[in-house]
C-alpha positions as CSV (number, residue, x, y, z in Angstrom):
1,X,-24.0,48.7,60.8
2,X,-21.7,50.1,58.1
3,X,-19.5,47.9,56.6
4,X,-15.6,47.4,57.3
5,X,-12.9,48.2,55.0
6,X,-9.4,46.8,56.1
7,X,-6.4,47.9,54.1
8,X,-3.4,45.7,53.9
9,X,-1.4,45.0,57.1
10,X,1.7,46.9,57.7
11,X,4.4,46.2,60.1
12,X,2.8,48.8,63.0
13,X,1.5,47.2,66.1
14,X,-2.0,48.5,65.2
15,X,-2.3,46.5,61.6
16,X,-6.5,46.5,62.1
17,X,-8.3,43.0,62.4
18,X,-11.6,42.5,63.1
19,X,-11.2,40.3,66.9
20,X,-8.8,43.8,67.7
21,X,-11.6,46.3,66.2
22,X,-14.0,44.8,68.0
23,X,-12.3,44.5,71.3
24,X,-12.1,48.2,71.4
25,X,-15.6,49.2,69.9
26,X,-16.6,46.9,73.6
27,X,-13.6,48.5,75.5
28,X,-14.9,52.3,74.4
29,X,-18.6,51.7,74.0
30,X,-18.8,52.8,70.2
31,X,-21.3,50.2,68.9
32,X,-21.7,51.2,65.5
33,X,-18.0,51.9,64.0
34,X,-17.4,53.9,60.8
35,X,-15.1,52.6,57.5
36,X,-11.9,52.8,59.0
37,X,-9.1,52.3,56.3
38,X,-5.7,53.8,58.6
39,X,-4.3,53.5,61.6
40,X,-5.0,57.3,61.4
41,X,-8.4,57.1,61.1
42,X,-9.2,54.4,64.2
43,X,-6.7,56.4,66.2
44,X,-8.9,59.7,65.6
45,X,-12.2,57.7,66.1
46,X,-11.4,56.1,69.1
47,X,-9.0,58.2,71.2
48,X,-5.0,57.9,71.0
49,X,-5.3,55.9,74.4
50,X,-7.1,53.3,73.4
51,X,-4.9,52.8,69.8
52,X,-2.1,52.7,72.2
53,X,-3.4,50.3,74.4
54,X,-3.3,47.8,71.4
55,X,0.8,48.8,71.7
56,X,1.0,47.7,74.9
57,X,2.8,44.3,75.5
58,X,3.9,42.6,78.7
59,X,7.3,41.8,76.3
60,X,10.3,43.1,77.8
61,X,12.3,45.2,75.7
62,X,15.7,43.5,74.2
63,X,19.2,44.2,75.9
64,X,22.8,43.5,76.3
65,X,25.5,43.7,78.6
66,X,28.0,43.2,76.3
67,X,29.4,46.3,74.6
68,X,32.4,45.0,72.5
69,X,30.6,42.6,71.0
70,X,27.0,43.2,71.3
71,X,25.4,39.6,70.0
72,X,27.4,37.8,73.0
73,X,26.2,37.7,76.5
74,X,29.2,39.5,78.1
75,X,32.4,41.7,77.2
76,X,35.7,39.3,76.8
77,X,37.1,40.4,79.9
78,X,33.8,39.2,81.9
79,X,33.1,36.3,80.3
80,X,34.6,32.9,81.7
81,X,34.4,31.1,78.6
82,X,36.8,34.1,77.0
83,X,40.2,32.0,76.8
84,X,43.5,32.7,75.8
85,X,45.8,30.4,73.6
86,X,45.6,27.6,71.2
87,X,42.3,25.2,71.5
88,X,42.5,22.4,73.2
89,X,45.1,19.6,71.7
90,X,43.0,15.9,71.1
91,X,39.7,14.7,70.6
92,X,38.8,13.7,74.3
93,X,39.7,17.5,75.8
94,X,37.9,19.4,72.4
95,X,34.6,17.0,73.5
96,X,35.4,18.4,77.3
97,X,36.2,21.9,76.1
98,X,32.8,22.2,74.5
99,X,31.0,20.3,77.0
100,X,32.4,22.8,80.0
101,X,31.2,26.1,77.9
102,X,27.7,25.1,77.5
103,X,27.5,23.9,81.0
104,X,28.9,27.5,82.2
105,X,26.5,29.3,79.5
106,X,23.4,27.5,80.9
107,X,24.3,28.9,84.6
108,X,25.4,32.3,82.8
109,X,21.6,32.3,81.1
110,X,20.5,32.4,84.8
111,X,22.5,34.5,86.3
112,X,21.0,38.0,88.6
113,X,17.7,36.4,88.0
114,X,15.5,36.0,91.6
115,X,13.5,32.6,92.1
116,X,10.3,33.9,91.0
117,X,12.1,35.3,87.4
118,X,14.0,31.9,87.3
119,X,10.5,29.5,88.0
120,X,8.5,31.9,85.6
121,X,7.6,29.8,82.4
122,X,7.6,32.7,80.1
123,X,7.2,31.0,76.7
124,X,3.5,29.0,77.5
125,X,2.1,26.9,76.6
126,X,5.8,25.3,77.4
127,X,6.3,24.3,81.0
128,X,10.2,25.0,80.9
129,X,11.4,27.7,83.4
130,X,15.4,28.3,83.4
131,X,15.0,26.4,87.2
132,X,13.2,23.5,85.7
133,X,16.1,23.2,82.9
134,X,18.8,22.8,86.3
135,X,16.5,20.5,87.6
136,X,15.9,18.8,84.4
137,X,19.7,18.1,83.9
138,X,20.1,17.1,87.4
139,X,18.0,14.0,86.4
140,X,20.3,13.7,82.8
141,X,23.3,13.6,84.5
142,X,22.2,11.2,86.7
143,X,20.9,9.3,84.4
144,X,23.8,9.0,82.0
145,X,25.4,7.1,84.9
146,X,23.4,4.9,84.5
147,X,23.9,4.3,80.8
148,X,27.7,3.0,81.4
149,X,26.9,0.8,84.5
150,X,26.0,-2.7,84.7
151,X,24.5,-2.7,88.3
152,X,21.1,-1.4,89.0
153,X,19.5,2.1,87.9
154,X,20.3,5.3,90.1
155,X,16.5,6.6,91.2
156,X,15.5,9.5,90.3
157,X,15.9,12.6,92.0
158,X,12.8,14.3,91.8
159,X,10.4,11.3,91.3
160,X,7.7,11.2,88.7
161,X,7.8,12.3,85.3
162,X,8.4,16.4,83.8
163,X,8.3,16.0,88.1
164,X,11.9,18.3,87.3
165,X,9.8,21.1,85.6
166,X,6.3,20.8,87.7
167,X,8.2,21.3,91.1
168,X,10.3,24.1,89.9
169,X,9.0,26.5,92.3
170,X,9.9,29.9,92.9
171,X,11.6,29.6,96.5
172,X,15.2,30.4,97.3
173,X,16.1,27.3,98.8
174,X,14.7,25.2,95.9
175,X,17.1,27.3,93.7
176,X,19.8,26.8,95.7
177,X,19.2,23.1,95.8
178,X,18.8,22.7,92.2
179,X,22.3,24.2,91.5
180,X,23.7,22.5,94.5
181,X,22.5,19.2,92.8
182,X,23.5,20.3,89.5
183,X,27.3,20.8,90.8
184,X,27.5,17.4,92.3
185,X,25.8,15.2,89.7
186,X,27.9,17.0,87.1
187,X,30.9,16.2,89.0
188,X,29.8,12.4,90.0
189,X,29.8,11.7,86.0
190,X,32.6,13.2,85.1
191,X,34.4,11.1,88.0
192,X,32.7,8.2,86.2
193,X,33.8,8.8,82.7
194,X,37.4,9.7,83.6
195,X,37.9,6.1,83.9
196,X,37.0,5.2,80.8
197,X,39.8,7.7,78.8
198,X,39.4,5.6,75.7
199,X,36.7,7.3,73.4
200,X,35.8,3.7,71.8
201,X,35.2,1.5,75.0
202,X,31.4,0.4,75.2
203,X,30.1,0.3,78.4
204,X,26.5,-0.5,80.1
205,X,23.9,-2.6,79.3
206,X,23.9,-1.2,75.9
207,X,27.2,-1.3,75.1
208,X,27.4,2.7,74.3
209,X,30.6,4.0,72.9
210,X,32.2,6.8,75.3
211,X,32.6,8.9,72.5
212,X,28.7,8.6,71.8
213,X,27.8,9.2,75.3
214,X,30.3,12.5,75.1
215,X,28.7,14.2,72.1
216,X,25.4,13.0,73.4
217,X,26.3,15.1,76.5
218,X,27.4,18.2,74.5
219,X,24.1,18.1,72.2
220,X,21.8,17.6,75.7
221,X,23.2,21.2,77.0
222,X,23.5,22.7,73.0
223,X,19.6,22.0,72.7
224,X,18.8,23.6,76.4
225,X,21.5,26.2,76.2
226,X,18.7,27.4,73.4
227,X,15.9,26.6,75.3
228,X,17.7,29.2,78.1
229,X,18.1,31.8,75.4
230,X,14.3,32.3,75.1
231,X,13.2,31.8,78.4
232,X,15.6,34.5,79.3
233,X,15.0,36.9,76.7
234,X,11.2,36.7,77.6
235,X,12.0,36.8,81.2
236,X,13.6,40.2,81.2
237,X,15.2,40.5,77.5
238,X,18.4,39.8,77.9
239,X,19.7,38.5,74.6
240,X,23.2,37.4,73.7
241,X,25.8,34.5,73.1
């Protein structure tokens, strides 16, 4: 067999490497290959059709809806986080400001998505789905209850462990659920907060600050508001703010 020359890689889909050339030396039944130095050259030797074949990718090419600003997720006048005015006045309604516009871009990240797009894990080996994030912060919220009680632990919803992820399945009525569940739990905490207005009160067992417990709340949807952004974009690529 001749021997292999490989030139430097450049930033074309077809930058030659030996597990690629020898995938399509089996896939077109040339056994002994000659010095190929160009994309040129393997694309003459073995057939445009099969040099395009390496091209070929099940990744979904990158769009927006928005067309005033095209790095957010929607135009102004569509988006529900879009507000008029000054910013909110105090510390306690900034925390809730910022806390009620990732909550609405997490449900925005999965909007006109069916059950099978929204229970696809489409960043493996990861077993996150946009329905298993819902689910998964079903359980936080839940959860964070629990950090300013003293009386016993609410159970989780779901059961086991990453049980929020696993059982993200791609049936209508589990995504109706999960958001269903995700409406109420978010509501049950705030009810729970808003009786502790004062930012420095401890509460729980552990004696957490409010405030803690409020940007602890704001950096749990941050974090998984960029989880959603590449589980969407890989889903269908839809990109944006």
């Amino acid at each position: 067999m001749q021997s292999w020359v490989y030139g430097p890689p450049d930033r074309g889909c077809l930058a030659p490497t030996r597990l690629k050339l020898f995938h399509l030396i089996a896939a077109t039944g040339v056994l002994t290959p000659p010095v190929i130095t160009s994309k040129r050259e393997l694309s003459s030797e073995l057939g445009s059709s099969q040099t395009n074949m390496q091209c070929m990718s099940d990744q979904p090419a990158r769009w927006s809806q928005a067309t005033v600003y095209p790095d957010m997720w929607a135009n102004p006048d569509d988006d529900p986080r879009n507000t008029e005015g000054p910013s909110p006045d105090g510390e306690l309604a900034t925390l809730q400001d910022f806390l009620t516009n990732y909550r609405m871009t997490l449900r925005m990240k999965c909007e006109g998505l069916d059950p099978e797009q929204l229970a696809r894990r489409s960043v493996p080996p990861s077993t996150m789905s946009l329905l298993g994030l819902v689910r998964h912060l079903v359980e936080v919220e839940r959860d964070w209850r629990n950090w300013i009680s003293d009386g016993d632990p609410i159970p989780k919803l779901y059961g086991k462990k990453d049980a929020d992820f696993d059982g993200a399945v791609a049936e209508q009525a589990e995504v109706d659920a999960a958001f269903s569940a995700l409406e109420r739990e978010q509501a049950a905490t705030d009810a729970a907060l808003a009786e502790h207005p004062d930012l420095g009160e401890r509460l729980g067992k552990d004696r957490i600050a409010v405030r803690e417990l409020m940007v602890h709340r704001i950096e749990e949807y941050a974090r998984h508001c960029g989880h959603a952004d590449l589980l969407r974009e890989r889903t269908d690529g839809r990109v944006g703010q």
